[in-house]
mmCIF file of the N, C-alpha and C atoms, coordinates in Angstrom:
data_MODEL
# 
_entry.id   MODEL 
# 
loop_
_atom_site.group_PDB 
_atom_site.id 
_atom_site.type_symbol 
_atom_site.label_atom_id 
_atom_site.label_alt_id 
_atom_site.label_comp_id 
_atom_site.label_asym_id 
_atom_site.label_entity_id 
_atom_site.label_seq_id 
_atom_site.pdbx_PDB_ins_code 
_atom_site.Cartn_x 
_atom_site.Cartn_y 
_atom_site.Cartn_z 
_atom_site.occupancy 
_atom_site.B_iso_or_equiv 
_atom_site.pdbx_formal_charge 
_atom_site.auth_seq_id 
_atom_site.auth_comp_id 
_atom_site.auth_asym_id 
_atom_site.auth_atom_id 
_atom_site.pdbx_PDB_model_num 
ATOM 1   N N  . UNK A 1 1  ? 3.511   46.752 -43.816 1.00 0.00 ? 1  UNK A N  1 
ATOM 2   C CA . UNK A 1 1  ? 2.818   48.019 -43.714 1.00 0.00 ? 1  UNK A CA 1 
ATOM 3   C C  . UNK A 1 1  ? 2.716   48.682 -45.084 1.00 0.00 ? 1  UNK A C  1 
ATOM 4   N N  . UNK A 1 2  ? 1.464   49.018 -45.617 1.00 0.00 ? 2  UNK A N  1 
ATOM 5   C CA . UNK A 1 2  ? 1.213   50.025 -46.564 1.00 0.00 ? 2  UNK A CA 1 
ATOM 6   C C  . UNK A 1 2  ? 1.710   51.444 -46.762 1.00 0.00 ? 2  UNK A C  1 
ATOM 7   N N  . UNK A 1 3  ? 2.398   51.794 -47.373 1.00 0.00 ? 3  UNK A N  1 
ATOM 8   C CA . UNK A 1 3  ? 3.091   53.248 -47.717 1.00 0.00 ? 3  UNK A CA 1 
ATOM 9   C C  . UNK A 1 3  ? 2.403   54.332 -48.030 1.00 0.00 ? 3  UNK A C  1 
ATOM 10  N N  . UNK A 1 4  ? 2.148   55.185 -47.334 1.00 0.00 ? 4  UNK A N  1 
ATOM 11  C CA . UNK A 1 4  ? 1.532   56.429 -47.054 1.00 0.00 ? 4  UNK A CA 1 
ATOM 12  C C  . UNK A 1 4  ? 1.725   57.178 -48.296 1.00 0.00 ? 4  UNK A C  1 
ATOM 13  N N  . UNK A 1 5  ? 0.783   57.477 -49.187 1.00 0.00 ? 5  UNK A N  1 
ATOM 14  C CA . UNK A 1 5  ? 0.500   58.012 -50.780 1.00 0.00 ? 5  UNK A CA 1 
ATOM 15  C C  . UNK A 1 5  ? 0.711   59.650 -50.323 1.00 0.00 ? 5  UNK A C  1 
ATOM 16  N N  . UNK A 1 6  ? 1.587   60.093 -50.984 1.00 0.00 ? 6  UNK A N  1 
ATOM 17  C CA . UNK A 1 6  ? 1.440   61.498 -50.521 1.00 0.00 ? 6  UNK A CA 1 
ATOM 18  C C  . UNK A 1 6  ? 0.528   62.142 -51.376 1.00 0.00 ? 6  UNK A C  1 
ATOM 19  N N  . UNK A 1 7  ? 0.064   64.029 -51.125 1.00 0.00 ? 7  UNK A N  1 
ATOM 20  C CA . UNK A 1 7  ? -1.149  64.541 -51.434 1.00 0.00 ? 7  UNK A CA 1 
ATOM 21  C C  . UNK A 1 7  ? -0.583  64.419 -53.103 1.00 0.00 ? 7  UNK A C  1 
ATOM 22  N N  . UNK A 1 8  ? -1.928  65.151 -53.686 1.00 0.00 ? 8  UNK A N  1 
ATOM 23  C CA . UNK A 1 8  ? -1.455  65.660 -55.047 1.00 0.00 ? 8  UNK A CA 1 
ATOM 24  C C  . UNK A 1 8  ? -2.082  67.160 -55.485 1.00 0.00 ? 8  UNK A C  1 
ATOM 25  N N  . UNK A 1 9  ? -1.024  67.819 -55.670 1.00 0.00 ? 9  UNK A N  1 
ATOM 26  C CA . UNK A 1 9  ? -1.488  68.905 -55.793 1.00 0.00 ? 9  UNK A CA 1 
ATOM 27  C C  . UNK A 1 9  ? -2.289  69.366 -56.761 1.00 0.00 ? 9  UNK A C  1 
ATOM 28  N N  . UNK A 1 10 ? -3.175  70.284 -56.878 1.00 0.00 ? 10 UNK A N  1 
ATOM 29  C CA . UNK A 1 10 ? -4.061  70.573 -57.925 1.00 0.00 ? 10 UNK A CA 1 
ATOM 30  C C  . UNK A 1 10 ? -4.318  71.997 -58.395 1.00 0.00 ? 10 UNK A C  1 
ATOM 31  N N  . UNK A 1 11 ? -3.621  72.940 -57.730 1.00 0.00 ? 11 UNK A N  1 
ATOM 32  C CA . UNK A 1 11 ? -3.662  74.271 -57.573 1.00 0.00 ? 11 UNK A CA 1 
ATOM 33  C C  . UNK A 1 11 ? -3.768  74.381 -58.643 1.00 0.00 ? 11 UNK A C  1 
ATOM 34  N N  . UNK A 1 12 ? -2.735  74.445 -59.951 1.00 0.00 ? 12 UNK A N  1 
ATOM 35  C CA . UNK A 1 12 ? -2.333  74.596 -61.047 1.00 0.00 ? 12 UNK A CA 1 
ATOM 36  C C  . UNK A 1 12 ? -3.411  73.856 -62.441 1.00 0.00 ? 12 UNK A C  1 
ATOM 37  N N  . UNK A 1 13 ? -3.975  72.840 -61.749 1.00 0.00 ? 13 UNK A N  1 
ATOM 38  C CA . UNK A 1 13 ? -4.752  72.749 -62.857 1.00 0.00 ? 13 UNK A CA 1 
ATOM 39  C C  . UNK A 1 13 ? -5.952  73.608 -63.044 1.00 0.00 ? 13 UNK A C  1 
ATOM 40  N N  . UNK A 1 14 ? -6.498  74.447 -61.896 1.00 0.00 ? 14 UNK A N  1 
ATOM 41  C CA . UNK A 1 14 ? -7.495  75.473 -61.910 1.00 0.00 ? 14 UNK A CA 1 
ATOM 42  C C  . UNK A 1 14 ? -8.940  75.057 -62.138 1.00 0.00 ? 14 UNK A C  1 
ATOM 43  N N  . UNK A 1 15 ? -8.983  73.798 -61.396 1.00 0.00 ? 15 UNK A N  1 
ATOM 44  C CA . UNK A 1 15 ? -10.367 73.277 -61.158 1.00 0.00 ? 15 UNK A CA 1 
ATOM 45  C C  . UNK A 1 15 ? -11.180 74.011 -60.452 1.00 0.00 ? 15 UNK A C  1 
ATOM 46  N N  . UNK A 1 16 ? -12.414 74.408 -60.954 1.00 0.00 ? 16 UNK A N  1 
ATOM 47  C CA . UNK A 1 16 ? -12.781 75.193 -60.325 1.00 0.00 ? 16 UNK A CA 1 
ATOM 48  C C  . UNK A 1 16 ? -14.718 74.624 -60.329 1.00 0.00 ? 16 UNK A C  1 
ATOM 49  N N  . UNK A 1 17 ? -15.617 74.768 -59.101 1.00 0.00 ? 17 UNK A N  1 
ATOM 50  C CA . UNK A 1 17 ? -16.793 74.188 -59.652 1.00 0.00 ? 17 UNK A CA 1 
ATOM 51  C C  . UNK A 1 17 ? -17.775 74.980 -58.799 1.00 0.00 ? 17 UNK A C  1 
ATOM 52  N N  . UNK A 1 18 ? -19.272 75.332 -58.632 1.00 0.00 ? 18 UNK A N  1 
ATOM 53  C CA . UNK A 1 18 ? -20.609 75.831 -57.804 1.00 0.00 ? 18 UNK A CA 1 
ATOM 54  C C  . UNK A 1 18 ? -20.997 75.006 -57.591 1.00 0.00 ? 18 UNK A C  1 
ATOM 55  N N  . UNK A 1 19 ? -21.384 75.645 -56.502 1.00 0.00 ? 19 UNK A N  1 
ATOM 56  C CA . UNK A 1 19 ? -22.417 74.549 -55.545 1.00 0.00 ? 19 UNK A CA 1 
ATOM 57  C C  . UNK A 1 19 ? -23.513 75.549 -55.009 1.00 0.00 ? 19 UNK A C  1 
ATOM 58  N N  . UNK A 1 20 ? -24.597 75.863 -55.104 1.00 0.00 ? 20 UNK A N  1 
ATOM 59  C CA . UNK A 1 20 ? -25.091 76.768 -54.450 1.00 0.00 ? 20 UNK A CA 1 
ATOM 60  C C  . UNK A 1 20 ? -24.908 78.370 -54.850 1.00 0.00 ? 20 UNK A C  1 
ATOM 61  N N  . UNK A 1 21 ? -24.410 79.204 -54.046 1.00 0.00 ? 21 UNK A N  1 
ATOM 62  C CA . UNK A 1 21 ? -23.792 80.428 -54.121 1.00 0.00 ? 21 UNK A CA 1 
ATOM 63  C C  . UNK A 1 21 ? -22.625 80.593 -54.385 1.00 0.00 ? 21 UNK A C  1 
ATOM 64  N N  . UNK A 1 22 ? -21.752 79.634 -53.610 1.00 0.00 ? 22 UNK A N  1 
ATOM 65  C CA . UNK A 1 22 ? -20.398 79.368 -53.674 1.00 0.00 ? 22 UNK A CA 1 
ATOM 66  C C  . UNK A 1 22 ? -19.459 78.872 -54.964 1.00 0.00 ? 22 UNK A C  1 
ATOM 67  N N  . UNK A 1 23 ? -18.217 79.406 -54.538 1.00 0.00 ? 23 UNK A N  1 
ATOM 68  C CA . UNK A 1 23 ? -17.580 78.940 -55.687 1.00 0.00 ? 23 UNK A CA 1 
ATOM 69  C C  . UNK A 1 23 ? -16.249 78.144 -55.261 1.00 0.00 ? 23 UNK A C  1 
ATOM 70  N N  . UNK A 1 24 ? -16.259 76.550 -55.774 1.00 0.00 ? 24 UNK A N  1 
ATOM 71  C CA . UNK A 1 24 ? -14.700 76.403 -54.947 1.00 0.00 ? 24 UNK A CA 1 
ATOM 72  C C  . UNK A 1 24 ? -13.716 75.797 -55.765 1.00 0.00 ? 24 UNK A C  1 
ATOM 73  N N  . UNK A 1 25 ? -12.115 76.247 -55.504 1.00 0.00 ? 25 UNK A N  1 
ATOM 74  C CA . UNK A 1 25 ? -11.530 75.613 -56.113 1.00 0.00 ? 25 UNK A CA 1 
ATOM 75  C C  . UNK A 1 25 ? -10.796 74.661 -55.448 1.00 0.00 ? 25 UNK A C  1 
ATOM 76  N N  . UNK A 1 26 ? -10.265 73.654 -56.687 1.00 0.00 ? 26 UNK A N  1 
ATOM 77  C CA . UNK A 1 26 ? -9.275  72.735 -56.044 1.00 0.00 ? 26 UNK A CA 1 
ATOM 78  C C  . UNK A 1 26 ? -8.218  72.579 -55.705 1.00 0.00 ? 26 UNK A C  1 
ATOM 79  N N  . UNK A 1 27 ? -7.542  72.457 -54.683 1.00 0.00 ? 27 UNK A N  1 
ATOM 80  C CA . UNK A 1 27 ? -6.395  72.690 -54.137 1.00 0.00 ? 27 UNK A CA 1 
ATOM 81  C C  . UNK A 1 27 ? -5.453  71.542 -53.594 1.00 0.00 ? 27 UNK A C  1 
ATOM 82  N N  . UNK A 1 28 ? -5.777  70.944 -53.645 1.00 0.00 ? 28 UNK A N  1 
ATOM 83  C CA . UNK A 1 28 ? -5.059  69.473 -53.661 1.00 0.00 ? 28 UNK A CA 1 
ATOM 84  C C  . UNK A 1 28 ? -6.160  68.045 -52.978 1.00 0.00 ? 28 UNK A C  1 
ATOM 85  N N  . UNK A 1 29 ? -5.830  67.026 -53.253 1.00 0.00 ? 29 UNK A N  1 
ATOM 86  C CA . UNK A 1 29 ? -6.028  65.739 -53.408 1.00 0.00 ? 29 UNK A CA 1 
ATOM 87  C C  . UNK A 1 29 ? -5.151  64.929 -52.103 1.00 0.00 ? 29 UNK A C  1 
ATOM 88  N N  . UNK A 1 30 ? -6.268  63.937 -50.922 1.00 0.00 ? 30 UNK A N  1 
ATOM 89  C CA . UNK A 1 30 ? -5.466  63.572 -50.747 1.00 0.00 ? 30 UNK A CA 1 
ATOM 90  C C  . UNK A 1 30 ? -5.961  61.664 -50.576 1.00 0.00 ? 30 UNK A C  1 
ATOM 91  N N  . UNK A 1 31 ? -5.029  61.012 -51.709 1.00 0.00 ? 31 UNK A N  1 
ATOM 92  C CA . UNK A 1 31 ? -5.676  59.275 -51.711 1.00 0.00 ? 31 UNK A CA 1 
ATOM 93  C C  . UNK A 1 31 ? -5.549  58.687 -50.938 1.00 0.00 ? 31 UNK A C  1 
ATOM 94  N N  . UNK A 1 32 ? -4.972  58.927 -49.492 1.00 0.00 ? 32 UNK A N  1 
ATOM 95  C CA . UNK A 1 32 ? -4.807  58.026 -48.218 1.00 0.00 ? 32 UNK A CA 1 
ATOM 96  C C  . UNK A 1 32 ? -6.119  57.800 -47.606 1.00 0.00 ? 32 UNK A C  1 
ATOM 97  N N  . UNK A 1 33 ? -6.888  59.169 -47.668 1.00 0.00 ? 33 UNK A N  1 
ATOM 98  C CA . UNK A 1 33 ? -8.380  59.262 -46.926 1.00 0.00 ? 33 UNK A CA 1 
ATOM 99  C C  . UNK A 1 33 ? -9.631  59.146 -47.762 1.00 0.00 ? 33 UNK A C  1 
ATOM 100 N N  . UNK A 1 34 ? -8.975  59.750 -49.172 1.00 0.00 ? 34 UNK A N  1 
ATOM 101 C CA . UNK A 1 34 ? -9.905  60.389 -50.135 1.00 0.00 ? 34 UNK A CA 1 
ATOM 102 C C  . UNK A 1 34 ? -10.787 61.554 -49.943 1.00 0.00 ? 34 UNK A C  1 
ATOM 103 N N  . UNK A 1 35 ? -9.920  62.561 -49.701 1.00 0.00 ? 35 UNK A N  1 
ATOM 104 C CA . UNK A 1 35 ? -10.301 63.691 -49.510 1.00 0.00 ? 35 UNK A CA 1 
ATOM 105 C C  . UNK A 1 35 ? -9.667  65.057 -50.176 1.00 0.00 ? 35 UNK A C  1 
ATOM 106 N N  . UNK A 1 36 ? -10.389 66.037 -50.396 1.00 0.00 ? 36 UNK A N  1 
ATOM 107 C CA . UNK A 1 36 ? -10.045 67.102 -50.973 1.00 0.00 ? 36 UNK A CA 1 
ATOM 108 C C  . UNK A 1 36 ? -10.040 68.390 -50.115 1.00 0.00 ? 36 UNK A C  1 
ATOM 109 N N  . UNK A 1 37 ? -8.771  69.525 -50.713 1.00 0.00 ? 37 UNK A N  1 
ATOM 110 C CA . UNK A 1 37 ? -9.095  70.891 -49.572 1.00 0.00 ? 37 UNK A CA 1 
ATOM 111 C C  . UNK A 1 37 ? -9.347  71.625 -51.151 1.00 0.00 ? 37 UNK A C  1 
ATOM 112 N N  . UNK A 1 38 ? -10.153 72.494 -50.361 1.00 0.00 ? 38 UNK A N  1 
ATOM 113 C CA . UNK A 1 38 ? -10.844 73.349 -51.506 1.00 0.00 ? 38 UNK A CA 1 
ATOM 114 C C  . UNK A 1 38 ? -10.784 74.431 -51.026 1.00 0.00 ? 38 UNK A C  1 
ATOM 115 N N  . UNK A 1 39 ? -10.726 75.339 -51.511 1.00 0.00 ? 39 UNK A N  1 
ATOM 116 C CA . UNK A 1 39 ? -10.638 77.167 -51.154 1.00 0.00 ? 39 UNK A CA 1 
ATOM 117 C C  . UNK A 1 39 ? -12.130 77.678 -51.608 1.00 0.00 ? 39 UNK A C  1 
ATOM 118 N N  . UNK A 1 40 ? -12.910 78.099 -50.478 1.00 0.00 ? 40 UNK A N  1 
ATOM 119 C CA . UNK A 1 40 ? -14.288 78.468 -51.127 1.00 0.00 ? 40 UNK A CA 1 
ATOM 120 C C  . UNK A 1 40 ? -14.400 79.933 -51.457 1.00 0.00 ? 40 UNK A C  1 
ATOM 121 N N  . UNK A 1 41 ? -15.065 80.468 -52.169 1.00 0.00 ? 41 UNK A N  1 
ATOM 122 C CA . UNK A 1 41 ? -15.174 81.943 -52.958 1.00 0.00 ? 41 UNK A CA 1 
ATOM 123 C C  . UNK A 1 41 ? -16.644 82.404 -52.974 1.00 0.00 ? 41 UNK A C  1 
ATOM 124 N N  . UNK A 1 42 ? -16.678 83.382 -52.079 1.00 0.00 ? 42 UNK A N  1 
ATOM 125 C CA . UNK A 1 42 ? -18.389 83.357 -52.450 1.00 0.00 ? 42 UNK A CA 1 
ATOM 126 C C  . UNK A 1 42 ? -18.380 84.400 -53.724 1.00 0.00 ? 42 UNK A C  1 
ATOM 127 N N  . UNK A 1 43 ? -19.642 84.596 -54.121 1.00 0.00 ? 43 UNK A N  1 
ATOM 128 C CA . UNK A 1 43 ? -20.197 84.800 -55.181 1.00 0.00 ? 43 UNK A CA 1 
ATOM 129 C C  . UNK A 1 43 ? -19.615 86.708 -55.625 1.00 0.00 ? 43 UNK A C  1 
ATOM 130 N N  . UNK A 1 44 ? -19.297 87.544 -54.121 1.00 0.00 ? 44 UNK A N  1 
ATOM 131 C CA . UNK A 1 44 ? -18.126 88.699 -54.242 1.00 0.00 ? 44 UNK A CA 1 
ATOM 132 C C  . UNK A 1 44 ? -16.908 88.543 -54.925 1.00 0.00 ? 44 UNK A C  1 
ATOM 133 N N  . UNK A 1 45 ? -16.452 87.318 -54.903 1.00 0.00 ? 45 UNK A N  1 
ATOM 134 C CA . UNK A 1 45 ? -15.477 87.109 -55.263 1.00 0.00 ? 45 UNK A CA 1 
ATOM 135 C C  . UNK A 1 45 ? -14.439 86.688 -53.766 1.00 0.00 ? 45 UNK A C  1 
ATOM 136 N N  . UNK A 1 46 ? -14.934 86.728 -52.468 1.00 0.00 ? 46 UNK A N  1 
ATOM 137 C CA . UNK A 1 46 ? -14.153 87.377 -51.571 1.00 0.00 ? 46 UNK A CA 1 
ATOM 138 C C  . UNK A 1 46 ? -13.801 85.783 -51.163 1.00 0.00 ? 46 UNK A C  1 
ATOM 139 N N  . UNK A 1 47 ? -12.771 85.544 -50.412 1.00 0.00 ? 47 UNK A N  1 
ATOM 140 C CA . UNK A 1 47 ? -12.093 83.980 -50.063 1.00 0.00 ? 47 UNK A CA 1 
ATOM 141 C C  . UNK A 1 47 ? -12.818 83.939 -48.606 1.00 0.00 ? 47 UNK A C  1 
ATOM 142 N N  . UNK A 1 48 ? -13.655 82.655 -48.450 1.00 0.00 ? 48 UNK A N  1 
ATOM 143 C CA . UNK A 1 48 ? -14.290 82.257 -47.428 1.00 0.00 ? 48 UNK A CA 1 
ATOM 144 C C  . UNK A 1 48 ? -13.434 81.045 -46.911 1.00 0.00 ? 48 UNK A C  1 
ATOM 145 N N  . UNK A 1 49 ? -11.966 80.820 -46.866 1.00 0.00 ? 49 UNK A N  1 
ATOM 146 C CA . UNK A 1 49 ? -11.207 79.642 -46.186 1.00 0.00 ? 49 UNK A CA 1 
ATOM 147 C C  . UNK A 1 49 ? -11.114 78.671 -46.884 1.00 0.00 ? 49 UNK A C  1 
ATOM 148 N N  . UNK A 1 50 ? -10.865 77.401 -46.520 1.00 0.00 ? 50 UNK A N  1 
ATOM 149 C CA . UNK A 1 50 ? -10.258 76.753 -46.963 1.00 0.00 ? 50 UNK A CA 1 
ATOM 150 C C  . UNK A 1 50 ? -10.815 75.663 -46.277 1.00 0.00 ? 50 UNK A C  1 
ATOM 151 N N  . UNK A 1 51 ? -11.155 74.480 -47.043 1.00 0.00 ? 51 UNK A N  1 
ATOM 152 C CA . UNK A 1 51 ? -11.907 73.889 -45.980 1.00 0.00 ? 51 UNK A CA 1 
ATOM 153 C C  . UNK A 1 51 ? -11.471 72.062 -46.918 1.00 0.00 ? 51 UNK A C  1 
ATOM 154 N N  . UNK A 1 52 ? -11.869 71.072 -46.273 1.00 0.00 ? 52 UNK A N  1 
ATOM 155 C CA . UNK A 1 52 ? -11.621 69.954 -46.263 1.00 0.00 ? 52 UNK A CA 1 
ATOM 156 C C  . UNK A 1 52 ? -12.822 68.991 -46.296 1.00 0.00 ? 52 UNK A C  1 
ATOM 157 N N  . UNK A 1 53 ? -13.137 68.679 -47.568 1.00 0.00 ? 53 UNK A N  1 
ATOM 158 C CA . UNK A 1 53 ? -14.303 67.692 -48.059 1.00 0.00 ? 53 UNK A CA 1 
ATOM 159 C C  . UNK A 1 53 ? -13.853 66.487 -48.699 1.00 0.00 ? 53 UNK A C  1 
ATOM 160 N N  . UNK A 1 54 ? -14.978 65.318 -48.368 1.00 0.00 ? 54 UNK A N  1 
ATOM 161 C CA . UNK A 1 54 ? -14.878 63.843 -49.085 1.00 0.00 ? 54 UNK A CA 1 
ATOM 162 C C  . UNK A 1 54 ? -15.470 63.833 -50.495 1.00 0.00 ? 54 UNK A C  1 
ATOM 163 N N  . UNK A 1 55 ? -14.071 63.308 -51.189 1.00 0.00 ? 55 UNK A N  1 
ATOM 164 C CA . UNK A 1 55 ? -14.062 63.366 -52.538 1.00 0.00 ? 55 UNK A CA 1 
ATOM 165 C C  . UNK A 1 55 ? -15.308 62.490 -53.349 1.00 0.00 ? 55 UNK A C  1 
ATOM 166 N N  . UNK A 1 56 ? -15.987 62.093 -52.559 1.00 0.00 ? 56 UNK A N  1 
ATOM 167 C CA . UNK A 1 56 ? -17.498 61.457 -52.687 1.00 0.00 ? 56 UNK A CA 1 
ATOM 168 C C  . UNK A 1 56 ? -18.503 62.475 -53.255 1.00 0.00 ? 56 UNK A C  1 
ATOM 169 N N  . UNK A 1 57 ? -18.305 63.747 -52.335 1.00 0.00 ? 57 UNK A N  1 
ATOM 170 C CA . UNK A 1 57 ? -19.241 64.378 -52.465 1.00 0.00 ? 57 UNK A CA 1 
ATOM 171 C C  . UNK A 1 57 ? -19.094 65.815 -53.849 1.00 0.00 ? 57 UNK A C  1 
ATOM 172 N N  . UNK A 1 58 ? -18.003 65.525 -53.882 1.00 0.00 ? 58 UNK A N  1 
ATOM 173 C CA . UNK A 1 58 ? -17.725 66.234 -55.467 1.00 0.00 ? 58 UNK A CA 1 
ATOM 174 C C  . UNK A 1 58 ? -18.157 65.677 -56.595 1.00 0.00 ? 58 UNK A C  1 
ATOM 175 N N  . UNK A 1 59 ? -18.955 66.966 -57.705 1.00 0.00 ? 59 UNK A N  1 
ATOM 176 C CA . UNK A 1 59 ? -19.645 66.500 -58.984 1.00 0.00 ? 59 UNK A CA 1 
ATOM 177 C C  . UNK A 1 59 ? -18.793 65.844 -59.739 1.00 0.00 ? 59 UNK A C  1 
ATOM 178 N N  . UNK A 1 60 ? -19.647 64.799 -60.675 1.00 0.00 ? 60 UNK A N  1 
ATOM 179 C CA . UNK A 1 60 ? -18.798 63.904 -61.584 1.00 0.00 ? 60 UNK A CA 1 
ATOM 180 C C  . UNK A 1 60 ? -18.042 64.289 -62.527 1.00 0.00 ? 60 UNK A C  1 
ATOM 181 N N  . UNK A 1 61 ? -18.093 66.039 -62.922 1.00 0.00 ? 61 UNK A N  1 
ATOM 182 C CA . UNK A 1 61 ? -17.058 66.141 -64.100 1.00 0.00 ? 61 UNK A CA 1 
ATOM 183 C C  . UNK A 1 61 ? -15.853 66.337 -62.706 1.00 0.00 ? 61 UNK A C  1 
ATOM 184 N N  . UNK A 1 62 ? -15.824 66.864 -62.064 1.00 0.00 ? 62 UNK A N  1 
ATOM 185 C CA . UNK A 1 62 ? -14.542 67.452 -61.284 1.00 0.00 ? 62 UNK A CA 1 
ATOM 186 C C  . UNK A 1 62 ? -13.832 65.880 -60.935 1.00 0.00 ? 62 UNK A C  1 
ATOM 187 N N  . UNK A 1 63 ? -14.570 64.899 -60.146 1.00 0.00 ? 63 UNK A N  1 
ATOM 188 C CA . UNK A 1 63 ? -14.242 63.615 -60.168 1.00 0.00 ? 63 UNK A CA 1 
ATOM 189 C C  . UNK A 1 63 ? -13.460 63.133 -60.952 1.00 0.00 ? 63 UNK A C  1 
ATOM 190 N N  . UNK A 1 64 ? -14.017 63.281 -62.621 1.00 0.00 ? 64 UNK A N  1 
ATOM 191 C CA . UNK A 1 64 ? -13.119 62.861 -63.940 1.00 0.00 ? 64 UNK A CA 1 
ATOM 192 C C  . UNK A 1 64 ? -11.538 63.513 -64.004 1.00 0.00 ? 64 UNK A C  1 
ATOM 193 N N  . UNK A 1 65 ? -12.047 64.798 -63.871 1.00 0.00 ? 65 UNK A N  1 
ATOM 194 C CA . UNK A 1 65 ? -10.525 65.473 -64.117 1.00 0.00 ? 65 UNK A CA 1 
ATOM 195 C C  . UNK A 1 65 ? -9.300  64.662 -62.770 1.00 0.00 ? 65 UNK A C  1 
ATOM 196 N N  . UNK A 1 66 ? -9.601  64.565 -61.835 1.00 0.00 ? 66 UNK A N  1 
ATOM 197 C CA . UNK A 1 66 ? -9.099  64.085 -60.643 1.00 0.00 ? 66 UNK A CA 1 
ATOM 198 C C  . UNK A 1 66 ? -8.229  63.055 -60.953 1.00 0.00 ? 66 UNK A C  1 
ATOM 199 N N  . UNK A 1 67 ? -9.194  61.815 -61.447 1.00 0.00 ? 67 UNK A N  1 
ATOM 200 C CA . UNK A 1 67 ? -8.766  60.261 -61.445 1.00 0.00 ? 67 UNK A CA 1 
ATOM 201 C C  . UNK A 1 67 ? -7.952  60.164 -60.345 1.00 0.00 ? 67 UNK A C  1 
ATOM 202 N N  . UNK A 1 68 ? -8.860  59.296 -59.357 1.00 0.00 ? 68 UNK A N  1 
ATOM 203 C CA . UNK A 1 68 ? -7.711  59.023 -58.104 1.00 0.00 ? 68 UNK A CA 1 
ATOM 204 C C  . UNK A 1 68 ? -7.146  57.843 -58.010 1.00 0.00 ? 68 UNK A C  1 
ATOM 205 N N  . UNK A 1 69 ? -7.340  57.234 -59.263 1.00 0.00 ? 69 UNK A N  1 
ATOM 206 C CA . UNK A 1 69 ? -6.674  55.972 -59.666 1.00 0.00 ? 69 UNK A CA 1 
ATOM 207 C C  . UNK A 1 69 ? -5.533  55.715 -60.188 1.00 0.00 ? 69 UNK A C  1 
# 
């Protein structure tokens, strides 16, 4: 059996990227699924949750900083 990679946190590096209106940051990494939780910010500044996207669909500089290798 393969050993379950735990998350990696990212809070602290203060990745931060737009998409649209929105603003989201990165909040941890996880390489079992390849997926990311991100805290979204709309454009008030005000916290719209926290939400859970495939690290596919994140732009290529944020990708770089990541390395999920």
């Amino acid at each position: 059996m393969s050993k379950k990679k735990k998350s990696i946190e990212l809070h602290k590096k203060n990745i931060v990227y737009q998409k649209e209106k929105d603003t989201f940051k990165v909040q941890r990494f996880h390489p079992t699924s390849m997926t990311i939780d991100v805290l979204e910010i709309d454009k008030d500044g005000k916290k719209l949750g926290e939400k859970n996207i495939a690290f596919a669909h994140l732009p290529k500089e944020v990708k770089k900083m990541i390395k999920p290798n």
